[in-house]
Each structure stands twice: as structure tokens, then as C-alpha cells.
N, CA, C and O atoms as CSV, one atom per row, in Angstrom:
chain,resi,resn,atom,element,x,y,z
A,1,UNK,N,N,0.822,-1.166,0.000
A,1,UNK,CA,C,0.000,0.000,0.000
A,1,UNK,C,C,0.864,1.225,0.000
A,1,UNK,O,O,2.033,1.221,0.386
A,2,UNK,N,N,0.316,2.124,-0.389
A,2,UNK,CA,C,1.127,3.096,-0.350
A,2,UNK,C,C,0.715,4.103,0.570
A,2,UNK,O,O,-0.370,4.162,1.149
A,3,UNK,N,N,2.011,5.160,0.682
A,3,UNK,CA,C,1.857,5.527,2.117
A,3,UNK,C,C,0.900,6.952,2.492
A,3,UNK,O,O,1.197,7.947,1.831
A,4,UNK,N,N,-0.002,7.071,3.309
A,4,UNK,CA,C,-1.536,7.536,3.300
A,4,UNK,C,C,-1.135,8.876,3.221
A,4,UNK,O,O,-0.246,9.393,3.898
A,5,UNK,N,N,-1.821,9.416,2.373
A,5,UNK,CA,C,-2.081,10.963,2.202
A,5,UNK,C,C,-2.228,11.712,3.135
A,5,UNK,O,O,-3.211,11.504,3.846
A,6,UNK,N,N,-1.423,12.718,3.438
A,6,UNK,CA,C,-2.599,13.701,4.899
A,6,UNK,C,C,-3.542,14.303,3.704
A,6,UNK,O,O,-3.131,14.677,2.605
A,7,UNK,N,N,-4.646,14.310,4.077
A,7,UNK,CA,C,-5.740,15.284,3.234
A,7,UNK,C,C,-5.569,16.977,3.719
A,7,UNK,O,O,-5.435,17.403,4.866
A,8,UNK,N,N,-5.620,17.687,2.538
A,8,UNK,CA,C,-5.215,18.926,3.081
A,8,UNK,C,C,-5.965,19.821,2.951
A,8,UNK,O,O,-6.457,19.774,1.824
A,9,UNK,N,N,-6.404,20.814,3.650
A,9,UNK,CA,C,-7.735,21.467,3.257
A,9,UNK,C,C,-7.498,22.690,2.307
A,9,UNK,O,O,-6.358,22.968,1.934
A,10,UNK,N,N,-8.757,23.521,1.867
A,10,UNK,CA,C,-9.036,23.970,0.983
A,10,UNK,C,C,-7.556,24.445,-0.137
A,10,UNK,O,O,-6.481,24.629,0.433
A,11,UNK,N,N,-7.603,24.557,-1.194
A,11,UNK,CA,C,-6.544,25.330,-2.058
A,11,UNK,C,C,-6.587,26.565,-1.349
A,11,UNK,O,O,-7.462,27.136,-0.699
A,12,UNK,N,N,-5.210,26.867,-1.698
A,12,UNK,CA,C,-4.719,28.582,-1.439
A,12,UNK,C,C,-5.886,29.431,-2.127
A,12,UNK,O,O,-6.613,30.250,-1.564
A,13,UNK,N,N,-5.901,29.032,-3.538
A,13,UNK,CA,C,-7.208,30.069,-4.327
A,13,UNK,C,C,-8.679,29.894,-3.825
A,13,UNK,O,O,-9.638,30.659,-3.927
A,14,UNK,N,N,-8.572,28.694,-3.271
A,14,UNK,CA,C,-10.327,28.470,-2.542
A,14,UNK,C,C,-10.354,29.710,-1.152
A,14,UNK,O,O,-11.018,30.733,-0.987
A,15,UNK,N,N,-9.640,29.249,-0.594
A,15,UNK,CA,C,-9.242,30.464,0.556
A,15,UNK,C,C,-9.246,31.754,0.548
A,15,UNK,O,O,-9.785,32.417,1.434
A,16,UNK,N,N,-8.452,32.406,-0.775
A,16,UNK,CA,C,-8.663,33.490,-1.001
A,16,UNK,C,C,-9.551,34.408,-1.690
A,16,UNK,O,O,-9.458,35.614,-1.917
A,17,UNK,N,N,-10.618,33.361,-2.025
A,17,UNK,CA,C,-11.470,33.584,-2.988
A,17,UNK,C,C,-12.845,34.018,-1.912
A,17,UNK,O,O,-13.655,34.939,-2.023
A,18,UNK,N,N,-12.695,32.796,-0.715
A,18,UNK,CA,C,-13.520,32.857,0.544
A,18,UNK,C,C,-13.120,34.557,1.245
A,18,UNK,O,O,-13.948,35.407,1.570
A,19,UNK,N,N,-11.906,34.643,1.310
A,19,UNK,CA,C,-11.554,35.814,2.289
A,19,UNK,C,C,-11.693,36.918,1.442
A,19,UNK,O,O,-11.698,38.035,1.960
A,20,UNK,N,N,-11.810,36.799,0.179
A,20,UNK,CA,C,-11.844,38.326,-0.689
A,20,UNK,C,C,-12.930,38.352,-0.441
A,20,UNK,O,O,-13.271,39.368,0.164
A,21,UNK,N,N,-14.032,37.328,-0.737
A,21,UNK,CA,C,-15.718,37.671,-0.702
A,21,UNK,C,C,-16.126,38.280,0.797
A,21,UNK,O,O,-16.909,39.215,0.962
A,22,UNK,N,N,-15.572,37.702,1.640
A,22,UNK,CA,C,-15.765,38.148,2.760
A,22,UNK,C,C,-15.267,39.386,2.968
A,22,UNK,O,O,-16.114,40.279,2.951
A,23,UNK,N,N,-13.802,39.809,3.219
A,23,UNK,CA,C,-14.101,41.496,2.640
A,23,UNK,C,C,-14.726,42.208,2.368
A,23,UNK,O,O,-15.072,43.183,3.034
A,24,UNK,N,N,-15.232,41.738,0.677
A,24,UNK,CA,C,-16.640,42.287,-0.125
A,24,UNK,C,C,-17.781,42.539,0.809
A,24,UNK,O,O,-18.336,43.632,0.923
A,25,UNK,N,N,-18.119,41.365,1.522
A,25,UNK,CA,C,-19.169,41.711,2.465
A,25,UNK,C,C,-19.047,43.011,3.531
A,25,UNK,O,O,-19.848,43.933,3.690
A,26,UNK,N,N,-17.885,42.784,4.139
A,26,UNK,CA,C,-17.917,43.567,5.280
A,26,UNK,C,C,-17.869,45.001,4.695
A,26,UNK,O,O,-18.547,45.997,4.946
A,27,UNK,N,N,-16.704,44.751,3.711
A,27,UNK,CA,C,-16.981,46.582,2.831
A,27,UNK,C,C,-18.682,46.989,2.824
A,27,UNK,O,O,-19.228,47.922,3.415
A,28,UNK,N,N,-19.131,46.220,2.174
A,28,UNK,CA,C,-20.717,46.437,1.441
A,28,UNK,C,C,-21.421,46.437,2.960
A,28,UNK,O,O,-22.498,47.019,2.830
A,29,UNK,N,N,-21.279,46.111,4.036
A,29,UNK,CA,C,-22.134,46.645,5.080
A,29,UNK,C,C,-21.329,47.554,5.574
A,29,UNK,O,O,-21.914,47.869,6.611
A,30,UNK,N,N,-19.897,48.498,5.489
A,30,UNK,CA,C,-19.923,49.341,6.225
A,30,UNK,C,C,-20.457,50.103,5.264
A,30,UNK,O,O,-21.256,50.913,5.735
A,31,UNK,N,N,-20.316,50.171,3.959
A,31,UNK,CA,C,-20.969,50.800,2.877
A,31,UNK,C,C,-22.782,51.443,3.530
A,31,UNK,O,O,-23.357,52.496,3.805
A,32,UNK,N,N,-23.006,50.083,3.497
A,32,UNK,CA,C,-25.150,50.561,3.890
A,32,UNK,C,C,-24.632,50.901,5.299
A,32,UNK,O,O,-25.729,51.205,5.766
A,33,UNK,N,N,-23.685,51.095,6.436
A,33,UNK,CA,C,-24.261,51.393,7.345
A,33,UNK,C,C,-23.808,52.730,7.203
A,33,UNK,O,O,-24.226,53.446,8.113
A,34,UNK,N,N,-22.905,53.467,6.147
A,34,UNK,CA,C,-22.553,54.634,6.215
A,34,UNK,C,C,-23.650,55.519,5.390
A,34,UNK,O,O,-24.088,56.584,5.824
A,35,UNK,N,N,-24.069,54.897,4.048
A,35,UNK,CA,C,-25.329,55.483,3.742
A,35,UNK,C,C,-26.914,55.497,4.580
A,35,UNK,O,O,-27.978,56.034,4.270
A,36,UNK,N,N,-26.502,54.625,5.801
A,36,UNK,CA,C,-27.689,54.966,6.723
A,36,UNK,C,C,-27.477,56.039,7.565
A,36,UNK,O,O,-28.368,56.820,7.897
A,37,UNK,N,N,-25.830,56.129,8.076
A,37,UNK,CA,C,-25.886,57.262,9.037
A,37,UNK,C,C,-25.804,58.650,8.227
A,37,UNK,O,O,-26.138,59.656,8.853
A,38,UNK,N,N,-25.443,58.775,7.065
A,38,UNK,CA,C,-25.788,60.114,5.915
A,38,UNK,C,C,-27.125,59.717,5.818
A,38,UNK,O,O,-27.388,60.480,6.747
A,39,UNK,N,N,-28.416,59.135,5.500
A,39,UNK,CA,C,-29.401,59.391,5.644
A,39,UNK,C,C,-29.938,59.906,7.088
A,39,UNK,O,O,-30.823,60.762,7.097
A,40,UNK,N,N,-29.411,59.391,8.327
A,40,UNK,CA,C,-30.262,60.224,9.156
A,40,UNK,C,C,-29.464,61.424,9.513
A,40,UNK,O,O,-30.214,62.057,10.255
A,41,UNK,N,N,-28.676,61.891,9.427
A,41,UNK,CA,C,-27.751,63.042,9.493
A,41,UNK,C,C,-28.974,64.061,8.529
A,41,UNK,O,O,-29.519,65.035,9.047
A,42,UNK,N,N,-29.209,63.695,7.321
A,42,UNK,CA,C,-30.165,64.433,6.199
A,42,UNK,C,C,-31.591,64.621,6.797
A,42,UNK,O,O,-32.317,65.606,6.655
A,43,UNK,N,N,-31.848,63.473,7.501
A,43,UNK,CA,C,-33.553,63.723,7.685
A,43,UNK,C,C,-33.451,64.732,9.152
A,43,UNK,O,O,-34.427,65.373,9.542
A,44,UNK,N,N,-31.772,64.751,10.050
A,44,UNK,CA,C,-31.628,65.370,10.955
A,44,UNK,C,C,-31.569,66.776,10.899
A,44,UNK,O,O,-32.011,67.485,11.802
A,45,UNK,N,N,-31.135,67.130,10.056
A,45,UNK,CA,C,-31.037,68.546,9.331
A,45,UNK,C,C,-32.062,69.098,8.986
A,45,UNK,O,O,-32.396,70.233,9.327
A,46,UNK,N,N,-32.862,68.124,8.050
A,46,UNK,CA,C,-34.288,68.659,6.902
A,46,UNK,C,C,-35.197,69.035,8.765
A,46,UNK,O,O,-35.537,70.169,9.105
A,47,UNK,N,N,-35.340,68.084,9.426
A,47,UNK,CA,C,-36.250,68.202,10.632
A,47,UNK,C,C,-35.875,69.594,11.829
A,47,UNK,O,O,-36.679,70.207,12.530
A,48,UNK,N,N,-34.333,69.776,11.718
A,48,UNK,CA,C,-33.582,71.106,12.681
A,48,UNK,C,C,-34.425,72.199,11.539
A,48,UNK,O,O,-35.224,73.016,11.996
A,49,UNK,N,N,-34.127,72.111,9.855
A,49,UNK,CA,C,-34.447,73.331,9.046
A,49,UNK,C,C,-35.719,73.940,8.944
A,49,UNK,O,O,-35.996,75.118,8.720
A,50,UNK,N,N,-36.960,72.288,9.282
A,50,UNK,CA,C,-38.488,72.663,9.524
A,50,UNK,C,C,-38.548,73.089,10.778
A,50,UNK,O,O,-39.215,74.124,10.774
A,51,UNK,N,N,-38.098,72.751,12.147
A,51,UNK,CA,C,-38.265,73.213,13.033
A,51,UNK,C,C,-37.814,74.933,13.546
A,51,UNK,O,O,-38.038,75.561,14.581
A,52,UNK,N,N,-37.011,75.313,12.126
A,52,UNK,CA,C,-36.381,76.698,12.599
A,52,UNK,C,C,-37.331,77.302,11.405
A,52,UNK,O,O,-37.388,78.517,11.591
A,53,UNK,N,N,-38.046,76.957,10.332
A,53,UNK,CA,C,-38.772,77.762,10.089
A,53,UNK,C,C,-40.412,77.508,10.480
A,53,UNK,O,O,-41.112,78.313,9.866
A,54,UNK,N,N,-41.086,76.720,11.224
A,54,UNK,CA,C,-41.516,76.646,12.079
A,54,UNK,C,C,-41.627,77.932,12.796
A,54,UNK,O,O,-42.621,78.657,12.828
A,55,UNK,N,N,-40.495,78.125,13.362
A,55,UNK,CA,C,-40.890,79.045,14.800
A,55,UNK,C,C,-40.362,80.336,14.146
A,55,UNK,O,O,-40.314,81.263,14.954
A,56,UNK,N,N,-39.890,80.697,12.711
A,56,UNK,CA,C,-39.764,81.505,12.043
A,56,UNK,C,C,-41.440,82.129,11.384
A,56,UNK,O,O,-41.709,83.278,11.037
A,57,UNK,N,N,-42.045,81.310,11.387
A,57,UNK,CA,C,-43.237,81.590,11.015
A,57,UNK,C,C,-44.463,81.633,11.826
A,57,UNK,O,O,-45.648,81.857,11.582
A,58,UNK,N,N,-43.692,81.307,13.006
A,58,UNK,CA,C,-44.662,81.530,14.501
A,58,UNK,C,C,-44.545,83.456,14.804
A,58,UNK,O,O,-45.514,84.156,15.096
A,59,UNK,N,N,-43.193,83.923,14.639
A,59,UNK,CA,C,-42.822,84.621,14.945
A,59,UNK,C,C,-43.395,86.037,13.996
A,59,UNK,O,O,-43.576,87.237,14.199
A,60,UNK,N,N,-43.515,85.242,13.073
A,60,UNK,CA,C,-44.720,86.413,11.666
A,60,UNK,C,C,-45.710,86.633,11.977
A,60,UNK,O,O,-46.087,87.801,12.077
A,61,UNK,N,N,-46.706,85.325,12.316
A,61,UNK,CA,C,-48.182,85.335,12.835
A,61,UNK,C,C,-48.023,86.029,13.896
A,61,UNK,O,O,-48.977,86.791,13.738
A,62,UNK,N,N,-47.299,86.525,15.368
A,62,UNK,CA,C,-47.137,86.916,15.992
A,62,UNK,C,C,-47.417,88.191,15.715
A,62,UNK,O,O,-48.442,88.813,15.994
A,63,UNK,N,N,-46.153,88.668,14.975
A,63,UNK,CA,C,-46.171,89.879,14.698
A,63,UNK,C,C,-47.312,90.518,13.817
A,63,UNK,O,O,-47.681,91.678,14.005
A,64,UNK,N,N,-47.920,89.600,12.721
A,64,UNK,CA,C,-49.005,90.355,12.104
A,64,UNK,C,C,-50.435,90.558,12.960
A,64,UNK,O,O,-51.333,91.349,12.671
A,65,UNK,N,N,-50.396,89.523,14.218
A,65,UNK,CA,C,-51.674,89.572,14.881
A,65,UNK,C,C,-51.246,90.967,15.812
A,65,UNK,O,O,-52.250,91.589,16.159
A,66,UNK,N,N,-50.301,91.408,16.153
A,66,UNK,CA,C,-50.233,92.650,16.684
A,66,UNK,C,C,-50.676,93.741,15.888
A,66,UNK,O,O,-51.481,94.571,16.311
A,67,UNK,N,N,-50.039,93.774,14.431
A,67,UNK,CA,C,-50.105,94.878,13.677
A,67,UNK,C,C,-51.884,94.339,13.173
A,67,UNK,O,O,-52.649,95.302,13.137
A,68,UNK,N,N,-52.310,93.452,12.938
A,68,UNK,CA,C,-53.867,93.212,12.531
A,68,UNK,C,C,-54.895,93.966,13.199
A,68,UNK,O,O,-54.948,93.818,14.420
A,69,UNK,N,N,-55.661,94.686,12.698
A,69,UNK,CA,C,-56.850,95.648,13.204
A,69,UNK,C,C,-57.614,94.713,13.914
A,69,UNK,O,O,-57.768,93.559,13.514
A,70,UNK,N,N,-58.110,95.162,14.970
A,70,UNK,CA,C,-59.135,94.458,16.154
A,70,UNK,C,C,-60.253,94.331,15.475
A,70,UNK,O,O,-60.482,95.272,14.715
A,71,UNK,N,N,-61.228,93.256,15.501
A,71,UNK,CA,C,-62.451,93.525,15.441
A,71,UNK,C,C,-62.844,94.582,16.298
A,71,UNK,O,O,-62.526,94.819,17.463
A,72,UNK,N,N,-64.105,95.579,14.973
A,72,UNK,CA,C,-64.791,96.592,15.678
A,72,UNK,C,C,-66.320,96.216,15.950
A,72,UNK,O,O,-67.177,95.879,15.132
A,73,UNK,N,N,-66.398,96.343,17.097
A,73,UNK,CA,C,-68.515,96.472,17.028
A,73,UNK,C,C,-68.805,97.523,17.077
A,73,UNK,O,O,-69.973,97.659,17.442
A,74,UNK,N,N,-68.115,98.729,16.808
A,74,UNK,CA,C,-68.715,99.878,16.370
A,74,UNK,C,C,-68.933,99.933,14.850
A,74,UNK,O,O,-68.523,99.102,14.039
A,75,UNK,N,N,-69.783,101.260,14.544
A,75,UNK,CA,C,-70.376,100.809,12.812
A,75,UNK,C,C,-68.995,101.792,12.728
A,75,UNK,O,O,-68.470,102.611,13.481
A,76,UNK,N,N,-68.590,101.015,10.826
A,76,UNK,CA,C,-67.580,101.538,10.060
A,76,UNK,C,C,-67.690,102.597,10.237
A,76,UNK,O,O,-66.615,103.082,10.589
A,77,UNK,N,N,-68.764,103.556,10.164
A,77,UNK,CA,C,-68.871,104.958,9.593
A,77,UNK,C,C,-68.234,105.665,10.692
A,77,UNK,O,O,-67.804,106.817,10.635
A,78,UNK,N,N,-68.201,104.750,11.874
A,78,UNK,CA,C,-67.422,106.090,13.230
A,78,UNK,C,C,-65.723,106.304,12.406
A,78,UNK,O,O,-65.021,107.307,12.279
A,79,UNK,N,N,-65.561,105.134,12.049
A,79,UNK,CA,C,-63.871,105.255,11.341
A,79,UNK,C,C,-63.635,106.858,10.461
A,79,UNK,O,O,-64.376,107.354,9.612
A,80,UNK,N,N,-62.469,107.345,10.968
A,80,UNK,CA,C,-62.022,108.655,10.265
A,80,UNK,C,C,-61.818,107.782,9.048
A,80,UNK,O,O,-61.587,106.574,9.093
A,81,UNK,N,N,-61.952,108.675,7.717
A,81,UNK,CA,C,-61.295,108.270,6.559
A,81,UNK,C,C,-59.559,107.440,6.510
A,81,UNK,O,O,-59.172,106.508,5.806
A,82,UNK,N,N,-58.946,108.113,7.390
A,82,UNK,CA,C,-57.310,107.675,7.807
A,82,UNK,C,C,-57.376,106.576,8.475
A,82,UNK,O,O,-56.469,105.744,8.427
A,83,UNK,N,N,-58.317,106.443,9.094
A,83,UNK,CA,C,-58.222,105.209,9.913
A,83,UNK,C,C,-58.871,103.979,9.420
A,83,UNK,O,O,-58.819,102.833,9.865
A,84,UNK,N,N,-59.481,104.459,8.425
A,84,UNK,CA,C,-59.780,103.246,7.264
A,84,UNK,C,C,-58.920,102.912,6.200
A,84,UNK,O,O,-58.663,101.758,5.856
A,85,UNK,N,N,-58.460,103.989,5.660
A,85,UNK,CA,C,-57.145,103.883,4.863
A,85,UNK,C,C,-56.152,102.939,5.459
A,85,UNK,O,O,-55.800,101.917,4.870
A,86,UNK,N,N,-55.784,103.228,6.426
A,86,UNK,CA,C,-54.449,102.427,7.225
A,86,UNK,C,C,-54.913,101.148,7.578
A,86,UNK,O,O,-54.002,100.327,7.473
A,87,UNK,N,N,-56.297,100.511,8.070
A,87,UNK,CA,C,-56.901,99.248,7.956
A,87,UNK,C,C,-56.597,98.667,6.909
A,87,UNK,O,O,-56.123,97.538,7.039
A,88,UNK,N,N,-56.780,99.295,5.357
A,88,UNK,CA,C,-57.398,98.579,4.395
A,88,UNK,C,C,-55.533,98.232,3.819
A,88,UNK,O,O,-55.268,97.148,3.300
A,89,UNK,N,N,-54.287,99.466,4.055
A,89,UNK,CA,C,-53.600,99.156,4.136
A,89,UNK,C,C,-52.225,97.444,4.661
A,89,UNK,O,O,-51.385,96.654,4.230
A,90,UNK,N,N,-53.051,97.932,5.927
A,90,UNK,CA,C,-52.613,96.507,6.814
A,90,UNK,C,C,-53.442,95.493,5.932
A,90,UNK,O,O,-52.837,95.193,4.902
A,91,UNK,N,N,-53.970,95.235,5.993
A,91,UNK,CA,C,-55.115,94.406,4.589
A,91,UNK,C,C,-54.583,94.016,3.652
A,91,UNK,O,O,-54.575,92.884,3.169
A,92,UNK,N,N,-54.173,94.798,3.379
A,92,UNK,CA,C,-53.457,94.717,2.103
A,92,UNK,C,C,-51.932,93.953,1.734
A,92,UNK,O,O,-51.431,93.314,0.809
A,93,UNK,N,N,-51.508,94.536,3.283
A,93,UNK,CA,C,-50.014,93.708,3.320
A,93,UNK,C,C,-49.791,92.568,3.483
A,93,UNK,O,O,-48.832,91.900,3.096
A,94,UNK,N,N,-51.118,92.145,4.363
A,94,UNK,CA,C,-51.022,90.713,5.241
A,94,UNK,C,C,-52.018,89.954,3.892
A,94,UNK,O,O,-52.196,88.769,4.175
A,95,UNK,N,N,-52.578,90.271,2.760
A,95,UNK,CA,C,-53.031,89.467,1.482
A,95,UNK,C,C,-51.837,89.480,0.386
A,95,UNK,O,O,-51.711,88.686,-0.547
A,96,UNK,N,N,-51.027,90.520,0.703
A,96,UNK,CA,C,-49.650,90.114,-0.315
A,96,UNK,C,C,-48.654,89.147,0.431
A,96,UNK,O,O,-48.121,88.363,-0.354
A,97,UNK,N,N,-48.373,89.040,1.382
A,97,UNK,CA,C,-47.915,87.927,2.251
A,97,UNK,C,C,-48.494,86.379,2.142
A,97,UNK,O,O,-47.977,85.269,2.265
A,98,UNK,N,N,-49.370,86.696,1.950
A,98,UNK,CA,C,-50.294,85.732,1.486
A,98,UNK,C,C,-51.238,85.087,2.669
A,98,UNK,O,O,-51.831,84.025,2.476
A,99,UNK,N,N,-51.331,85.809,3.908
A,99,UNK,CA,C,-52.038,85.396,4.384
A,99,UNK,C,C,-53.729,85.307,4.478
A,99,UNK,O,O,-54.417,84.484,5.083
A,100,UNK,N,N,-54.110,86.391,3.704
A,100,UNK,CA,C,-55.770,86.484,3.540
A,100,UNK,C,C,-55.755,86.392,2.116
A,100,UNK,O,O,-54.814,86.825,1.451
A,101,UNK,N,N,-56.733,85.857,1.636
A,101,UNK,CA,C,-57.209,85.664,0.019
A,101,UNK,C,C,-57.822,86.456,-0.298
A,101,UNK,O,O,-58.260,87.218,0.564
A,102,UNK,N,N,-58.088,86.623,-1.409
A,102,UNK,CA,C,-58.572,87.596,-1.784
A,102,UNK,C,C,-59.657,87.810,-2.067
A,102,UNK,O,O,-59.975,88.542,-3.004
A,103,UNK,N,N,-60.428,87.236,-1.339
A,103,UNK,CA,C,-61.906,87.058,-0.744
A,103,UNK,C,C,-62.260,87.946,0.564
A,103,UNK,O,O,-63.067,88.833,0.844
A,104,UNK,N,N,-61.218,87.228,1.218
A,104,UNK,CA,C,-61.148,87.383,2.926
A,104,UNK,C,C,-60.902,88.509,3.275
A,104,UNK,O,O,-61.305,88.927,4.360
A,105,UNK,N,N,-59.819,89.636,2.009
A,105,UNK,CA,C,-59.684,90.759,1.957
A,105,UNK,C,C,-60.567,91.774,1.600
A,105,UNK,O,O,-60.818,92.791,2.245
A,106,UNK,N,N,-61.147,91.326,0.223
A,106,UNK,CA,C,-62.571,92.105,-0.169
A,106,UNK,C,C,-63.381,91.913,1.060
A,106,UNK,O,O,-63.471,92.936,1.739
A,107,UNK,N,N,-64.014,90.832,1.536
A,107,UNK,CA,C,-64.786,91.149,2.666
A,107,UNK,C,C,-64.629,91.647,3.795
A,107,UNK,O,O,-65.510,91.677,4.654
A,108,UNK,N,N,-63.170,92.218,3.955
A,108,UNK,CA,C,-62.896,92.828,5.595
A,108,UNK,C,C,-62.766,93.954,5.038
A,108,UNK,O,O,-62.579,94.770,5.940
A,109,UNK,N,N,-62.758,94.694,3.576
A,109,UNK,CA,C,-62.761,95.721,3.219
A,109,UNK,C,C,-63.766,96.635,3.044
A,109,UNK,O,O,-63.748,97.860,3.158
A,110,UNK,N,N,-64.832,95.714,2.692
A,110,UNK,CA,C,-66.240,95.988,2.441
A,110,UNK,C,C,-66.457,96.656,4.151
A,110,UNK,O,O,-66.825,97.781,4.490
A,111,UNK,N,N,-66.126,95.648,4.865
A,111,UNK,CA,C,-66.650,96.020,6.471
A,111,UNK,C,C,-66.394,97.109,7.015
A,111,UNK,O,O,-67.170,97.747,7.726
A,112,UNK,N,N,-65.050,97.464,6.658
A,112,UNK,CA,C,-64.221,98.886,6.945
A,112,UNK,C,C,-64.852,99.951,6.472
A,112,UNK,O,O,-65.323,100.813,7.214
A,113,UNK,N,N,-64.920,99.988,5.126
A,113,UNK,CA,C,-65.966,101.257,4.287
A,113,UNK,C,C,-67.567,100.837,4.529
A,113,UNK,O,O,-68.435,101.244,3.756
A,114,UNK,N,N,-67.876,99.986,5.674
A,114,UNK,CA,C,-69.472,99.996,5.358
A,114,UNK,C,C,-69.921,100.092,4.380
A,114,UNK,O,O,-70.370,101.234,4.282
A,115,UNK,N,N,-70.207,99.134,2.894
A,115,UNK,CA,C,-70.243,98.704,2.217
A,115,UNK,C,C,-70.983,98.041,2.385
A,115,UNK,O,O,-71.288,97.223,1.517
């Protein structure tokens, strides 16, 4: 008989073929885990950029409800001419802003001139 083989495991190229793929893998998940942490970094930002104009636009409504004419229950006609002018003004600014339509404006205008 002849004298017994040690059996030897995998080829050098089987091996390296195993350890390159494996590489491949680990690259390709730090890969997705780096395009996950740039995705929430992005949705972290987009959510800081809504939250600062958010309170950027809290800070408008604020200010236009100061400068906004009070409801009157007195009749229009007590209004000086100037003091309807400068209503219909403010009116005017806060519908180019875009906050009243131009519905909402004709009808608070109408109210002012008693109309």
C-alpha cells in the first residue's frame, strides 16, 4: 500500500477567494451602514431646518396679529377716513404675504368702508 495521504484542506485560491468575498461583504455593510448614518444626518437637518422655520413663522403670525386691526362692534362709519385707509392698508399687506385671500380681503374691506 502506499503511504496515506494527509488530506489537506481547501486550495490557497479556494481560501482566497472565501476571504476576498468576505471582505466584499464587510466593505458592502460598512458601505449601507454609512449610507444609513448620511441618511439620518439628512432627515436630521431637513427636521432642525423645519423646526427653525416653524418658529420663524410663529414669529410672523405673531407679529401680524399685533399689527392686525381688532375687530370693531362699532359701525364703520365712526372710522375717520385715515383710519380706514391704514386698515385697508394693513389688509393689504397681510393678502400680499399671502395670508388672507382675496376674498377674505374684499370682505374685511367691504366692512371697513361699510359697504
Amino acid at each position: 500500500m502506499s503511504p496515506m495521504r494527509r488530506r489537506r484542506g481547501p486550495s490557497l485560491l479556494a481560501t482566497a477567494v472565501v476571504v476576498g468575498g468576505t471582505t466584499a461583504m464587510v466593505g458592502s455593510s460598512q458601505q449601507k451602514k454609512a449610507a444609513q448614518q448620511q441618511q439620518q444626518a439628512a432627515t436630521q437637518q431637513q427636521m432642525a431646518e423645519l423646526e427653525a422655520n416653524q418658529a420663524a413663522l410663529a414669529q410672523q403670525q405673531a407679529a401680524l396679529t399685533q399689527q392686525a386691526p381688532a375687530p370693531q362692534a362699532a359701525a364703520p362709519a365712526a372710522n375717520s377716513l385715515d383710519e380706514q385707509l391704514i386698515q385697508i392698508q394693513k389688509l393689504s399687506a397681510m393678502k400680499d404675504q399671502g395670508l388672507l385671500t382675496e376674498a377674505e380681503f374684499s370682505a374685511k374691506k367691504a366692512q371697513i368702508l361699510g359697504i
